[in-house]
C-alpha positions, -999 to +999 in steps of 0.1 A: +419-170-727+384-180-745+371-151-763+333-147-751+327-107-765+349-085-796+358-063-762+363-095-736+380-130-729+377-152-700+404-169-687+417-181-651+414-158-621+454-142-613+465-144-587+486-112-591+457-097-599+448-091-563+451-049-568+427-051-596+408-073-578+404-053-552+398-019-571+372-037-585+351-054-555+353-019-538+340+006-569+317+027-554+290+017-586+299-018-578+292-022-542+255-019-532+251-051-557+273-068-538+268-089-510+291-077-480+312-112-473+325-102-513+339-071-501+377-071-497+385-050-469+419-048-481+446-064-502+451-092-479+414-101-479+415-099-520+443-123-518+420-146-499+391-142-519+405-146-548+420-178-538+387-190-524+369-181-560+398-202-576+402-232-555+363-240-563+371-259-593+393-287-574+372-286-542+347-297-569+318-267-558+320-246-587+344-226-611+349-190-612+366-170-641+381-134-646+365-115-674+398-096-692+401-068-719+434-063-733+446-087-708+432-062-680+408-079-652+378-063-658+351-088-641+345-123-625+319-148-636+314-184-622+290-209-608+292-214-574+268-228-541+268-262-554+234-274-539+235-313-541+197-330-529+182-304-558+211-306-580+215-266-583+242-242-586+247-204-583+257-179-612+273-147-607+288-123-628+307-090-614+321-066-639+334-027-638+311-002-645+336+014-673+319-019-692+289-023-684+260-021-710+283-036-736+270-073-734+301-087-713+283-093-688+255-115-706+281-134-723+300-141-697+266-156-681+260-175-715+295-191-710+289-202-678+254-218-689+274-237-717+302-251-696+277-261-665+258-280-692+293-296-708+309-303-673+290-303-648+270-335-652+256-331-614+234-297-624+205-298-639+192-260-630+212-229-621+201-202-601+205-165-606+199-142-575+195-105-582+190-075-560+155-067-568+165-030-582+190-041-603+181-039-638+204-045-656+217-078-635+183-088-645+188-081-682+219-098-682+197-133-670+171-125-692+191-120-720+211-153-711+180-176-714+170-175-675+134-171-666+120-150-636+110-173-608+095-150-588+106-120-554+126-141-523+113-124-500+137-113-463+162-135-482+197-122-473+218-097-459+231-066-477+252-044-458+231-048-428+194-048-441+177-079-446+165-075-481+144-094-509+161-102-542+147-118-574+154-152-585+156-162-618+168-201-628+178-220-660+171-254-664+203-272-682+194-309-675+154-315-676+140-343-654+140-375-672+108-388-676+117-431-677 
């Protein structure tokens, strides 16, 4: 576990961790800022997503951690949608409303930055995608050194609506100018 907070580590995703896993991807705070094909439906489908989050890594598309207190999951963070011809990646950071407004959350994002910039020699910018009434999801990428891009507008799904969401991006790699 790599401490990233006083209250927080970050450390490999558990596989036995499916039950917290899946308390946590169905909170009632936590679901309207997630995007439906997150939602485990039930333990079985926590078991799979959670295996899905963790085999990014060797499928070479991204890397996903659990975000622990007291050796408790708590959250996920990770870097995923691995966007080659522009040489992009997602972020996204989940955590449990018992913890949020603590900071986790933006450390957990500043982690991510650091290790994307250390290992991931193929990114050079990585995207944040926010519902556009989620505040503090935009603190959290303000706070770790993204800048607002601008409103996506129609851009996705949410639990049947087509809605816009705010981008924000951080460039890890600038363009080199030879």
């Amino acid at each position: 576990m790599e401490p990233i907070h006083s209250h927080a580590s970050l450390g490999p995703l558990r596989p036995e961790d499916y039950e917290v896993f899946y308390e946590l991807f169905t909170h009632e705070k936590l679901v309207p800022f997630l995007p439906e094909q997150a939602i485990p439906k039930n333990l079985a489908d926590a078991v799979k997503e959670m295996k899905y989050l963790m085999d990014k890594e060797w499928q070479g598309n991204g890397k996903y951690w659990g975000i622990y207190h007291n050796n408790r999951l708590i959250g996920t963070a990770g870097l995923h949608t691995l966007v080659a011809h522009d040489q992009s990646i997602e972020i996204s950071y989940e955590l449990h409303p018992d913890y949020w407004g603590y900071g986790i959350a933006t450390c957990a994002a500043i982690y991510c930055v650091e290790y994307a910039r250390i290992h991931m020699l193929n990114v050079k910018k990585i995207l944040a995608y926010t519902l556009v009434d989620n505040i503090g999801s935009h603190r959290v990428a303000e706070k770790a050194g993204f800048e607002r891009v601008g409103i996506r507008q129609n851009d996705c799904f949410y639990h049947g609506q087509l809605i816009d969401r705010l981008l924000y991006a951080i460039t890890i790699r600038p363009d080199d100018p030879s």
